[in-house]
PASERO-859565 format. One line per field, with one value per atom (N, C-alpha, C): residue in three letters; chain; atom name; x, y, z. Coordinates in Angstrom, 1 decimal. Example, Ala and Ser with C-alpha at 12.3 -4.5 7.8 and 13.67 -1.06 7.14 Angstrom:
2
resn: Ala  Ala  Ala  Ser  Ser  Ser
chain: A  A  A  A  A  A
name: N  CA  C  N  CA  C
u: 13.2  12.3  13.2  12.8  13.7  12.9
v: -5.7  -4.5  -3.3  -2.2  -1.1  0.0
w: 7.8  7.8  7.8  7.1  7.1  7.9
END
This chain:
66
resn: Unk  Unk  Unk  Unk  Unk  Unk  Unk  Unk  Unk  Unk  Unk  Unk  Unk  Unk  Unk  Unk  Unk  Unk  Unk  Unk  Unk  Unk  Unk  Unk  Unk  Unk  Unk  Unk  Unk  Unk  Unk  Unk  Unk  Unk  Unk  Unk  Unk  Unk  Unk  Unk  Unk  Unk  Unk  Unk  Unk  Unk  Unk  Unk  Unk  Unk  Unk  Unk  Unk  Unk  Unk  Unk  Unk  Unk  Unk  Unk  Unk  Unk  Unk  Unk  Unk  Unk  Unk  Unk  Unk  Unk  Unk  Unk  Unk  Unk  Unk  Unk  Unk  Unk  Unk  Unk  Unk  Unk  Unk  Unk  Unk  Unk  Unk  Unk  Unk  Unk  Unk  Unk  Unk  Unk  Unk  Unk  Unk  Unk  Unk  Unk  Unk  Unk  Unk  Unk  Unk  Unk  Unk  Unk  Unk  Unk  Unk  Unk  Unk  Unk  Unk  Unk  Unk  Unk  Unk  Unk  Unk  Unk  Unk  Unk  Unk  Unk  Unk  Unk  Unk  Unk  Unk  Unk  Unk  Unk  Unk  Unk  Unk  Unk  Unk  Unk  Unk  Unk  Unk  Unk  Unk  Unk  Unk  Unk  Unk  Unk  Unk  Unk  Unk  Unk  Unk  Unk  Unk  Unk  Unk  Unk  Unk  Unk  Unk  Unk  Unk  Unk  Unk  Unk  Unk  Unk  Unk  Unk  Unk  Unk  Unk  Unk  Unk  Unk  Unk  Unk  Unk  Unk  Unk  Unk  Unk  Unk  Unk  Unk  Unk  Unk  Unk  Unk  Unk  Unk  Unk  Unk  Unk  Unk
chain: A  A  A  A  A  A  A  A  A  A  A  A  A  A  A  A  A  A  A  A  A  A  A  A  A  A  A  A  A  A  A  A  A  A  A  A  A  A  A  A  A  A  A  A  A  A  A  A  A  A  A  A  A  A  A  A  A  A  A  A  A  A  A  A  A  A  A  A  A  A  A  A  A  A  A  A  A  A  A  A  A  A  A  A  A  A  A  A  A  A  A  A  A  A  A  A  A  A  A  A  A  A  A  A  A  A  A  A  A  A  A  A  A  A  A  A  A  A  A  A  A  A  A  A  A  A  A  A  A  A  A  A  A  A  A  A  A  A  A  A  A  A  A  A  A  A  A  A  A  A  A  A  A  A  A  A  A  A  A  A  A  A  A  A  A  A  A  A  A  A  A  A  A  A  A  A  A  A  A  A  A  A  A  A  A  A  A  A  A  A  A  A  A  A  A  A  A  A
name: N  CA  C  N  CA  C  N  CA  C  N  CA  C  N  CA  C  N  CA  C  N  CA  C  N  CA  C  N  CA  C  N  CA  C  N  CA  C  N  CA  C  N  CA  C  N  CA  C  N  CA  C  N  CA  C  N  CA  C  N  CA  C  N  CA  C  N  CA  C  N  CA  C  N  CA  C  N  CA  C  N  CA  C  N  CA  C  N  CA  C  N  CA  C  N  CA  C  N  CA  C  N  CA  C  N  CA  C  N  CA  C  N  CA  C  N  CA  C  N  CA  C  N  CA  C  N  CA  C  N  CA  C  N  CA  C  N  CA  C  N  CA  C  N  CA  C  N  CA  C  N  CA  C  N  CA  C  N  CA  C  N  CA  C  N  CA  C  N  CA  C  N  CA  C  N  CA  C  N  CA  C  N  CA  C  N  CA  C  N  CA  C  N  CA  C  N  CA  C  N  CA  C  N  CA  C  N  CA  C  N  CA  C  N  CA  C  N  CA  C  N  CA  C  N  CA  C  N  CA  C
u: 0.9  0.0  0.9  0.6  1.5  0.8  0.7  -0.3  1.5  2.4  3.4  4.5  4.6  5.6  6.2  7.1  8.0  8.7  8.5  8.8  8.3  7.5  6.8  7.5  8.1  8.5  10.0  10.7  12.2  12.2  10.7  11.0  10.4  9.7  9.8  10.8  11.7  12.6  14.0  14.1  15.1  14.2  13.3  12.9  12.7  12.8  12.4  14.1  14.8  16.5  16.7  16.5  17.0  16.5  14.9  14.6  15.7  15.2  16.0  17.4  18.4  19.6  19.7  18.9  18.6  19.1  18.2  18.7  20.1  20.9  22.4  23.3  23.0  24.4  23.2  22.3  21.4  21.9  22.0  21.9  20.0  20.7  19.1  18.1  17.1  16.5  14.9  13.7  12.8  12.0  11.6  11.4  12.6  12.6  13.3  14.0  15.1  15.4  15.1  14.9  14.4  12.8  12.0  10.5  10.6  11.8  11.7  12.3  13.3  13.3  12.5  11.8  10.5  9.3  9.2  8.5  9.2  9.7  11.0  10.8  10.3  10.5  9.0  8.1  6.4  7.4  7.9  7.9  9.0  9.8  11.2  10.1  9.8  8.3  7.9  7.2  5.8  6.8  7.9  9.1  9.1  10.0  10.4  9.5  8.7  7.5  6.5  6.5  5.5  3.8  4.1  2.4  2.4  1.4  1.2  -0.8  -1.2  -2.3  -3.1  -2.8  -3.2  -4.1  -3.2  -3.6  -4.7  -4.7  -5.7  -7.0  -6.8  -8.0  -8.9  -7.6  -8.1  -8.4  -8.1  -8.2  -6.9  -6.2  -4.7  -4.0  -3.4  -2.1  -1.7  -0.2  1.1  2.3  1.5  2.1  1.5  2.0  1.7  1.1  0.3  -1.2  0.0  0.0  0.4  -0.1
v: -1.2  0.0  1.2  2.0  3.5  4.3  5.3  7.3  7.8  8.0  9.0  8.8  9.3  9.4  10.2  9.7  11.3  12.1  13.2  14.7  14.7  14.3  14.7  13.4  12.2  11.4  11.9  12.5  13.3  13.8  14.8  16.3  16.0  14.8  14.2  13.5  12.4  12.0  13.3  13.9  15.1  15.8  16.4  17.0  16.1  15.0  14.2  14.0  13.6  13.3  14.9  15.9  17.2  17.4  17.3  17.0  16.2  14.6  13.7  14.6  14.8  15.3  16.4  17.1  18.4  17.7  16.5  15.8  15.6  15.4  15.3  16.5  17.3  18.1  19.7  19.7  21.1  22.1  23.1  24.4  24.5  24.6  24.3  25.6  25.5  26.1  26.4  26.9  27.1  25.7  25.4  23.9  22.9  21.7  20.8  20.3  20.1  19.5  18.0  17.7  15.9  15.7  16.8  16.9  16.9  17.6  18.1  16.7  15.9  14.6  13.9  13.4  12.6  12.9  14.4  14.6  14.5  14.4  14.2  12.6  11.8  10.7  10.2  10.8  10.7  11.0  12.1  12.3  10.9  11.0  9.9  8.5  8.2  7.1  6.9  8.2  7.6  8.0  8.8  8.8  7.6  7.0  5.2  4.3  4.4  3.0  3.5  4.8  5.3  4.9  5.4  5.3  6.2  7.2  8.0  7.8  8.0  7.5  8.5  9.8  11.3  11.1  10.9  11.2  9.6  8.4  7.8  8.0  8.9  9.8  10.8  11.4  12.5  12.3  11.1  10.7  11.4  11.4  12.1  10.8  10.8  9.9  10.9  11.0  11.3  10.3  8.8  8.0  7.8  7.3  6.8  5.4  5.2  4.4  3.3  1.9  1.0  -0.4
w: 0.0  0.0  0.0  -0.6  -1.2  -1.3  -0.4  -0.7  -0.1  -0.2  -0.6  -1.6  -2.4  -3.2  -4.0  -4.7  -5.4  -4.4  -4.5  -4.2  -2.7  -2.5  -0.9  -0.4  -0.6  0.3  0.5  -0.5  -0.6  0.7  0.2  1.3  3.2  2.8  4.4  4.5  4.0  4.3  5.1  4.2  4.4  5.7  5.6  7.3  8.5  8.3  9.3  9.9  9.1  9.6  10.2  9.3  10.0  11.2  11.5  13.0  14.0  13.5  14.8  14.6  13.4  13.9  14.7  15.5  16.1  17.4  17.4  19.1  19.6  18.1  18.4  18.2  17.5  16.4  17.0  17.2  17.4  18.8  18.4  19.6  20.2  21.3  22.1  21.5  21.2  20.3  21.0  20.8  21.6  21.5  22.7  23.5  23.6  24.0  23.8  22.5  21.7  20.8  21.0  22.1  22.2  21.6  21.9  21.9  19.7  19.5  18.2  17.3  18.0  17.7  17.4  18.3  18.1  17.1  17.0  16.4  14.8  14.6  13.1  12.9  13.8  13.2  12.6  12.8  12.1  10.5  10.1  8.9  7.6  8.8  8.1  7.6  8.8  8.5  7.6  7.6  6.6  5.0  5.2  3.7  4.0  4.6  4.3  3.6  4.7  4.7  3.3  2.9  1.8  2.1  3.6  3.6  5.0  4.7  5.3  6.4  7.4  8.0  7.5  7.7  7.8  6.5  5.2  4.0  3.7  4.0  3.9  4.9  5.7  6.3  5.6  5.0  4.1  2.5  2.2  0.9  -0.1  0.4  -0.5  -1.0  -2.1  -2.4  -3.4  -3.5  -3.9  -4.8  -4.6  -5.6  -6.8  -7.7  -9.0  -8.6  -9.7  -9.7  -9.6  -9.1  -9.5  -10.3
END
């Protein structure tokens, strides 16, 4: 099953690592960088795995028909 792909799984892949890297390599920034971790790994996810919950809620897909 596949609703992300292309371009939108790039651009979550790449913000989701920028997040979690916040937890290691980041200047403490407003809230927690650990809080901003966690939340970085919803995006890496649903890049990897190419399935997003949100958008089979909302009826969105981003992949090519297969």
């Amino acid at each position: 099953m596949c609703n992300v792909g292309g371009i939108d799984r790039i651009i979550r892949i790449i913000v989701g690592t920028l997040l979690v890297s916040l937890v290691f390599f980041g200047e403490p920034i407003i809230g927690s960088n650990l809080i901003w971790g966690w939340i970085g790994i919803i995006p890496l996810a649903t890049g990897i795995f190419k399935f997003c919950p949100l958008y089979t809620l909302l009826g969105f897909k981003t992949c090519s028909v297969e």
